[in-house]
KOLFIKOL-355270 format. One record per residue: x, y, z of N, C-alpha, C in turn. Coordinates in steps of 0.05 Angstrom, whole numbers, plus 5000, padded with zeros to 4 digits. Layout:
XYZXYZXYZ;...
***
This chain:
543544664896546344744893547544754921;550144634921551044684947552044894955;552244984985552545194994550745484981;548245384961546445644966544645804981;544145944987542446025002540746234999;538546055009536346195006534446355020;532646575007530546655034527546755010;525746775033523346695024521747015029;520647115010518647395015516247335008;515447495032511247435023510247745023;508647705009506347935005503847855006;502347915031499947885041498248145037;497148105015495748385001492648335003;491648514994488348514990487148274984;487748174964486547924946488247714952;490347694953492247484951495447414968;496247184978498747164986499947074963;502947214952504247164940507347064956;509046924948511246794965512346734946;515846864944518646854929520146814943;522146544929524046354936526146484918;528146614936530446844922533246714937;534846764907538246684919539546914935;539447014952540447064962543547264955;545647174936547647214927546647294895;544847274878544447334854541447454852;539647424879536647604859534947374849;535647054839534946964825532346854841;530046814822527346784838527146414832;527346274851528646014847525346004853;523146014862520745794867519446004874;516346134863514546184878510946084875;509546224897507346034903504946314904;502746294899499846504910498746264916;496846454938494346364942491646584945;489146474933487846764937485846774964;485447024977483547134996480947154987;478847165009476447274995476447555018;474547704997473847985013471947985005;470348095033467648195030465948335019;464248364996462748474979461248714996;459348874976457449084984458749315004;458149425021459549645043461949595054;462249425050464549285083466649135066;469049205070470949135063471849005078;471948575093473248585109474448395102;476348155115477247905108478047825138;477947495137478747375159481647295157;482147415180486047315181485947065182;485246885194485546555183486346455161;484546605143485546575113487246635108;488646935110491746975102492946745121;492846665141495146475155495146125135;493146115130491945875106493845965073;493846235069494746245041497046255050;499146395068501446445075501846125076;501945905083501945665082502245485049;499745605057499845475020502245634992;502845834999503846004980506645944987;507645895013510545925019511145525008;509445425020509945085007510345044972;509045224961508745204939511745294924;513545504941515645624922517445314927;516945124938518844874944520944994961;522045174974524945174983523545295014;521445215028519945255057521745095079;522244775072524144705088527144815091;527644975061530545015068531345305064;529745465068530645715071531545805101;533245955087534746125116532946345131;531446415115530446705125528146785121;525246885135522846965124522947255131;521047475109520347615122517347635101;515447825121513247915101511748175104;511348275076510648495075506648415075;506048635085502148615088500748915066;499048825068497749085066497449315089;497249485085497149685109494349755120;495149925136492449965159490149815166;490549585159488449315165488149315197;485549305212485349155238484248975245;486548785254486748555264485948605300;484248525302483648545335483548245341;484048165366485247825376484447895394;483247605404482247485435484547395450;483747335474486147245498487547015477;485146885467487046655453489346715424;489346935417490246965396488446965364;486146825376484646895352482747115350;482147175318480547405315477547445322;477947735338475947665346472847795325;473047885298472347895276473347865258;472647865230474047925207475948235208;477648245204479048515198478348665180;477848965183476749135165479649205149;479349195134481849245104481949615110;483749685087484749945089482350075063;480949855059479250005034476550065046;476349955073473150015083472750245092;470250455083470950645084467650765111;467450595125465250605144466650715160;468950755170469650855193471051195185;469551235163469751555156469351755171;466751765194465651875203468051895233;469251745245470651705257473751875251;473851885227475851965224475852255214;472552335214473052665218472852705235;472752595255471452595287474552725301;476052515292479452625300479952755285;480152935267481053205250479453395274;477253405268476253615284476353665317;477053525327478453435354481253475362;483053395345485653475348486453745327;485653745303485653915293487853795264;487053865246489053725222492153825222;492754055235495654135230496253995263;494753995278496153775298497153445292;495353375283494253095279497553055252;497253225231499653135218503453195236;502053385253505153415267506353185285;504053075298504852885313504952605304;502752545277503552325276504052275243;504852485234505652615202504052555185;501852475187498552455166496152565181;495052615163491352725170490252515176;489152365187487651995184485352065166;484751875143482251855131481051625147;478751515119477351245140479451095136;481751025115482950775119485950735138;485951005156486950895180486350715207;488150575208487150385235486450555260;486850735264485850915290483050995279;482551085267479251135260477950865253;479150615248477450375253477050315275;479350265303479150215321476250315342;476250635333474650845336471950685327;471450625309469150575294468050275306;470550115310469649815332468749845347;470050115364469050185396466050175388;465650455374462950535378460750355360;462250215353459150025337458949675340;461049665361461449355359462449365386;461649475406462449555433463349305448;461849055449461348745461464848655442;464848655422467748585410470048735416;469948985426471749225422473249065460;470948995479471648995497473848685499;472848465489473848245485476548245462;477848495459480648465446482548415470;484248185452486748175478488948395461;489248445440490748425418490948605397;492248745389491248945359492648985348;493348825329494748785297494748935275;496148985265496649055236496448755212;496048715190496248475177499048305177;500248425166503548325169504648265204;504048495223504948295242502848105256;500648055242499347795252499847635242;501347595219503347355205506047285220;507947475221509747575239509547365263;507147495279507547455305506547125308;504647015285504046705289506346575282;508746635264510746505252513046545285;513146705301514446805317513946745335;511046805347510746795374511347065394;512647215378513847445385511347785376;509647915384508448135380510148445380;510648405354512748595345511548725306;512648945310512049045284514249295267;514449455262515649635248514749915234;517050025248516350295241514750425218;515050265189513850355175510550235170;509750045183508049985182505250095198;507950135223506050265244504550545242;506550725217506850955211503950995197;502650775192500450815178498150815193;498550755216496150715239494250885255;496451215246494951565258495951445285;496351275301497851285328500651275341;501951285316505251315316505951505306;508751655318509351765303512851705311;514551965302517151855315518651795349;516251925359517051885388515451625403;515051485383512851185392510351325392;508251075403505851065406504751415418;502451455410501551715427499551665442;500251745459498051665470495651815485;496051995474493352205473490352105449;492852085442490751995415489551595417;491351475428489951245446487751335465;487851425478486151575497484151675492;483551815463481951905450480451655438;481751465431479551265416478251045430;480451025461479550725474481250535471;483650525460485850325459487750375482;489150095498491350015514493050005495;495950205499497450105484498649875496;498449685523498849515517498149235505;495349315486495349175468496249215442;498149375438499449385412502949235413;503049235386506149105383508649275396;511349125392513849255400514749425376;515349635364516649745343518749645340;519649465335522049415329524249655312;526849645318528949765296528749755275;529449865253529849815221532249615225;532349405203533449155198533948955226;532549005253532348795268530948555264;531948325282530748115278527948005297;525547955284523647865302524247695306;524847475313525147205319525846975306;525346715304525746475287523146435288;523146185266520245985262520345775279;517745855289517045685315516545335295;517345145322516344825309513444825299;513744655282510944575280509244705248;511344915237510045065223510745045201;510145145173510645075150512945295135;514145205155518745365140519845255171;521845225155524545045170525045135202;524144935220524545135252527245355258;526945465265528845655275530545835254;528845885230529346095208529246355214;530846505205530146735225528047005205;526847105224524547265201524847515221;524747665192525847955195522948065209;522648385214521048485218518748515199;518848555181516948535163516148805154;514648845146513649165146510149215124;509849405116507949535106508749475065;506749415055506149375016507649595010;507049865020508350084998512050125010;511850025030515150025041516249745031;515049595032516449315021516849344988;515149484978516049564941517849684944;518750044968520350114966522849974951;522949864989526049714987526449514962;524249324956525249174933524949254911;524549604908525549704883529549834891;530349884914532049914922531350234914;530050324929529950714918531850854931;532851034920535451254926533051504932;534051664951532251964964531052124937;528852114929527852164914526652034886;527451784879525951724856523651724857;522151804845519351654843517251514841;516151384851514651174842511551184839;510051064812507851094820506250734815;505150674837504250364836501850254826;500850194809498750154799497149814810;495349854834494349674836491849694839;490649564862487649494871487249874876;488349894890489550224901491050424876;490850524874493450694859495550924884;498750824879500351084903502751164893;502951364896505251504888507051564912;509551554913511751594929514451644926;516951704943518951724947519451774960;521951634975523451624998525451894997;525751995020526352295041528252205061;529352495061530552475089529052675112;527152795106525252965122522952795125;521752815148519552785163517052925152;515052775131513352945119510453065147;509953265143507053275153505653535142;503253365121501553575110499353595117;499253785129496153925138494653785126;495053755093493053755074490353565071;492553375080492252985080491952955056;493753135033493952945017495852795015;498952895018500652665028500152545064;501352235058501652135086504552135095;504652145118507652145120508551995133;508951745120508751555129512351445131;513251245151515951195153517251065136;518951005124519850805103520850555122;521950375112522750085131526050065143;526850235137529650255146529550625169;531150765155531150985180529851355159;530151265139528951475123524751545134;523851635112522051645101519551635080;517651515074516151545056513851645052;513551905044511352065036510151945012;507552015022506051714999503551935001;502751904970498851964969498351704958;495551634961494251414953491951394951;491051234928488051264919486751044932;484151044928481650784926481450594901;482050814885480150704849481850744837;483850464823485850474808485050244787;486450004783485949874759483549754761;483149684782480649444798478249694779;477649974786475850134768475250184752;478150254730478150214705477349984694;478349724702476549474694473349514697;472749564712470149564716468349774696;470449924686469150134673469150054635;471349894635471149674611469149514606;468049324626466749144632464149284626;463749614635461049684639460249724595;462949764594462049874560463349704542;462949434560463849164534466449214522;468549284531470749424512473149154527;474449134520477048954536479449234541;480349194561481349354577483749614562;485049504535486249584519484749804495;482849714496480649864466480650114473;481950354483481450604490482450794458;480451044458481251254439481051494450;483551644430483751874451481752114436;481752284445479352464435477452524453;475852704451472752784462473752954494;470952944510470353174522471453044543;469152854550467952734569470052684594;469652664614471652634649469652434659;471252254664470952024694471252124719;470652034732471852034760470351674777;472751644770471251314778472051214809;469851354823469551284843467451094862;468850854846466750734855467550544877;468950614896468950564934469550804950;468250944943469351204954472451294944;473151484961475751634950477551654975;479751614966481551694985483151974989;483352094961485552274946484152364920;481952524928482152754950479952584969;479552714997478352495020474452585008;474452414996470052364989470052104989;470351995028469351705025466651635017;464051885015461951755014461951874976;463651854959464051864934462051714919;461151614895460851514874461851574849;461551414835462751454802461651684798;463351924773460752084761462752104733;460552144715461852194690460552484672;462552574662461652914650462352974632;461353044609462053194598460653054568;458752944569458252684546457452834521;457752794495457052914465455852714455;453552754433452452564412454652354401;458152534396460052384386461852174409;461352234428463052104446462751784444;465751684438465351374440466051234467;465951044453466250854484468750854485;470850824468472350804467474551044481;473151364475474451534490473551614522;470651394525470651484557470651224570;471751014562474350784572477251054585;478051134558480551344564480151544591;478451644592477851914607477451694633;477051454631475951294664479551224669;481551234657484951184662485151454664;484751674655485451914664484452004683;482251924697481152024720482951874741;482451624735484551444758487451604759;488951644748491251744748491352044753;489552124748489652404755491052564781;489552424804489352484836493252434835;493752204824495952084841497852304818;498552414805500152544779499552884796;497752864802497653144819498953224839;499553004854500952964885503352984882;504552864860506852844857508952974865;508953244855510253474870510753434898;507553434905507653454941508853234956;508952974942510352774959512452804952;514052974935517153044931517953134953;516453484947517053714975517153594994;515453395005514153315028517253165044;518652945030520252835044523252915032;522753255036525453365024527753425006;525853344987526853294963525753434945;527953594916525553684890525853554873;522753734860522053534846522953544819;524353434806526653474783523953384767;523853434745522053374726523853144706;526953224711527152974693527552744706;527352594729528052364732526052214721;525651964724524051734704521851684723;520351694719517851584751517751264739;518451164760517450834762515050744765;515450534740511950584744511850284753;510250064772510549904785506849784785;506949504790504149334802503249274779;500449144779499149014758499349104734;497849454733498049534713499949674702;502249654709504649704703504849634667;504149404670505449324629503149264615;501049464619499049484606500649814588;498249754557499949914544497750254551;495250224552493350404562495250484584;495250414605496450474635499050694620;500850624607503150674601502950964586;500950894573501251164558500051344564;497651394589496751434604498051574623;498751484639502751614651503251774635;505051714617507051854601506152064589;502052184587501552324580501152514597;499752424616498752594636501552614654;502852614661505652614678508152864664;507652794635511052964622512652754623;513152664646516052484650516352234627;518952194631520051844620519151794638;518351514642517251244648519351004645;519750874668521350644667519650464684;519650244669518149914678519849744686;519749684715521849514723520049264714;522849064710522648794692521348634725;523148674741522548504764518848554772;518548314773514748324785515348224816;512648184822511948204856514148324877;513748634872516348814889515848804919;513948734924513248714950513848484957;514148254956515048024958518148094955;519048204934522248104937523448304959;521248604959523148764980522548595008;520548325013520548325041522648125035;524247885009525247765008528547915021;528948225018531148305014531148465038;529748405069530048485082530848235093;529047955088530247775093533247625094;533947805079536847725071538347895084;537948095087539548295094540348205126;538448025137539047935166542447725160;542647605146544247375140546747565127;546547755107549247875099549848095114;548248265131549348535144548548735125;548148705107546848855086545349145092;544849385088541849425088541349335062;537149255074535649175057534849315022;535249655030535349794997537549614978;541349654997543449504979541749294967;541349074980540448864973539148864948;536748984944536149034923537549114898;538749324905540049464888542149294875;543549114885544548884883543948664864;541548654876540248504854538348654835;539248824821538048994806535349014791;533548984807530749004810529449204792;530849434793529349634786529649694750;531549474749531949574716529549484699;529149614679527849594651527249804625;525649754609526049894591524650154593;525550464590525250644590523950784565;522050974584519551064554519951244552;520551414531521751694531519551914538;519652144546517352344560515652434533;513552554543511952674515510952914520;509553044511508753384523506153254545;505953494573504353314590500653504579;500153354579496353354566495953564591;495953864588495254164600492754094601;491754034577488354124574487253884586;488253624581486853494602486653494630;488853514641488853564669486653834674;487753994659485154274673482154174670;481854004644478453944643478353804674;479453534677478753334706479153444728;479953714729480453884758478354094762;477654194735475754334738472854064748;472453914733470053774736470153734763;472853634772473153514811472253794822;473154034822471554274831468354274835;467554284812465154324810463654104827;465153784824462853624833463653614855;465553624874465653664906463253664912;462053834915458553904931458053514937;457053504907455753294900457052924918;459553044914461852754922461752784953;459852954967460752864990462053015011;464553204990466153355003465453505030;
***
């Protein structure tokens, strides 16, 4: 069509690059492309950035509109480290935000700075899946590699910065790293682990521009690509959230959030307080063991992922990569409460109530957290894979109280990096944008009484088994 224009969002996640070819003036998703990652099995969670720069390729060619888009931006997964040689390449695989080896490291800094320090300055407690307690963990166990970094990335700006040329990143991404906070880098806490901050990125502004697309590459030379940012800030914006809605995301991870105008920092670490991608905030809790576990917990009792009954005693706690929320990285699965009567069918159920549990508990606190209350009636958005699963759904709606609204729009992380992309070309902010293109609508589930007795059984059981998990 003449005179349309277009721009392109990626989401470079755990498993997969996904890339949307969006109008610009209507929302409309004109072309998109995946490609999938591999990650590393058994202890170690890691992946080679090569590959994301291979799927980012393949995924952006695939939406067809690579030569003629106006604009890139891309959202990553968070707290990934990317460490780079003089040359730019890695100088390992990157440990993901799910590896949970660098635990030990990251009580190392609680007890060192102290947890009500550590959240004041850089508004979270670090578990293992902060990048400062990996970095920590390279030093001391990979000492020969730690010294040979030219470089230290986040995922998104090592996409960023190969499409650019430019080593730059964003506030909300950075926010996830335990080494930022609002006054920039700290650098006490560099100091403490062994990092130059001059091997980290520029923070860029909210809605500045990193640069154009360098020749040679696969999108139109001299496109201009936004800053990019962090998965749970890039859903933000391309849900377009107003100071307080809620959201809870159902993925590989499970996280609950809402954007603030206060600066969260909880002692607790159960919320993070992490930055949103414009000038607000996003207080976020987040799990390990979300759908990726419940599948697995299907799979273990032959059931297909839907076959759940409600009834019986029995509590999950399906921890099976450790925990994030509450922090038992050295976790395992445990299950309790079993009867002669118990079916498979109701401890399928109790393995979605355990998953949801942690994140339905927080809720409150990531309200309070970024200044906002917590109204019981607004609708929590429920978002990601298992979003339009009917288990997932009712699951929510039981354990929560609240209505439930399912936005129609899929890959929100893709279109919010699409809608920061755009926002360079109209003046826009990136939330309008969204909002604009009305992302967030769909059909609404009315509230139901919230399951008392369940929640108290799975909190009592989390009590009791602490000892056991690690705690």
């Amino acid at each position: 069509m003449a005179g349309q224009r277009v721009v392109i969002g990626v989401d470079s996640s755990t498993q997969s690059t996904k890339a949307l070819a969006v109008d610009i003036d209507t929302g409309a998703v004109l072309g998109q492309g995946r490609a999938p990652h591999a990650v590393s099995a058994g202890g170690r969670r890691e992946s080679d950035p090569e590959q994301w720069w291979a799927a980012f390729g393949e995924a952006v060619a695939a939406t067809g509109w690579a030569d003629r888009a106006a604009a890139v931006s891309v959202g990553g997964q968070q707290h990934g480290l990317v460490a780079l040689d003089a040359a730019g390449s890695p100088v390992r695989p990157a440990l993901l935000w799910n590896d949970v080896r660098s635990a030990p490291q990251a009580a190392e800094l609680r007890a060192e700075f102290g947890a009500d320090e550590l959240a004041r300055r850089t508004g979270s407690v670090p578990t293992a899946a902060f990048t400062a307690a990996k970095w920590a963990w390279l030093r001391a166990n990979e000492p020969a590699n730690a010294d040979r970094v030219a470089a230290v990335r986040l995922p998104h700006d090592f996409l960023t910065e190969r499409l650019t040329g430019e080593a730059v990143t964003d506030r909300g991404d950075a926010s996830g790293t335990g080494w930022w906070g609002p006054d920039g880098y700290d650098q006490g806490i560099l100091d403490r682990i062994g990092l130059d901050a001059a091997l980290l990125p520029e923070v860029l502004a909210p809605g500045a521009r990193a640069g154009v697309v360098r020749d040679g590459l696969p999108l139109r030379p001299g496109a201009l690509v936004a800053t990019g940012t962090g998965d749970n800030m890039a859903a933000a914006l391309g849900l377009g959230l107003l100071p307080g809605q809620p959201v809870l995301s159902l993925g590989t991870s499970g996280t609950v959030y809402a954007v603030g105008p206060a600066r969260p920092a909880d002692p607790s670490g159960t919320v993070a307080g992490f930055a949103d991608a414009l000038g607000d905030w996003l207080p976020l809790a987040c799990t390990l063991n979300c759908t990726l576990a419940v599948d697995s917990f299907a799979a273990l009792l032959g059931l297909g992922r839907e076959e759940v009954e409600g009834g019986g005693t029995a509590v999950v706690l399906p921890y099976l990569d450790g925990e994030r929320t509450p922090d038992l990285p050295g976790a395992s699965g445990l299950v309790h409460g079993l009867r002669h009567d118990t079916t498979r069918g109701q401890l399928l159920q109790a393995a979605y109530d355990g998953a949801a549990h942690a994140l339905l508990t927080a809720l409150d606190g990531v309200l309070r957290a970024g200044g906002t209350d917590p109204a019981e009636d607004d609708p929590l958005l429920l978002i990601g894979g298992g979003a339009q699963g009917r288990a997932w759904q009712q699951t929510v709606l039981r354990l929560s109280g609240r209505a439930v609204r399912v936005p129609r729009a899929e890959e929100l992380v893709a279109l919010g990096a699409a809608a920061q992309a755009a926002a360079l070309l109209t003046g826009e902010r990136a939330d309008a944008v969204a909002r604009r293109w009305r992302t967030a609508e769909g059909p609404l589930l009315e509230s139901v009484k919230r399951d008392e007795e369940a929640l108290e059984r799975i909190g009592d059981t989390l009590r009791r088994a602490a000892a056991l998990q690690g705690a």
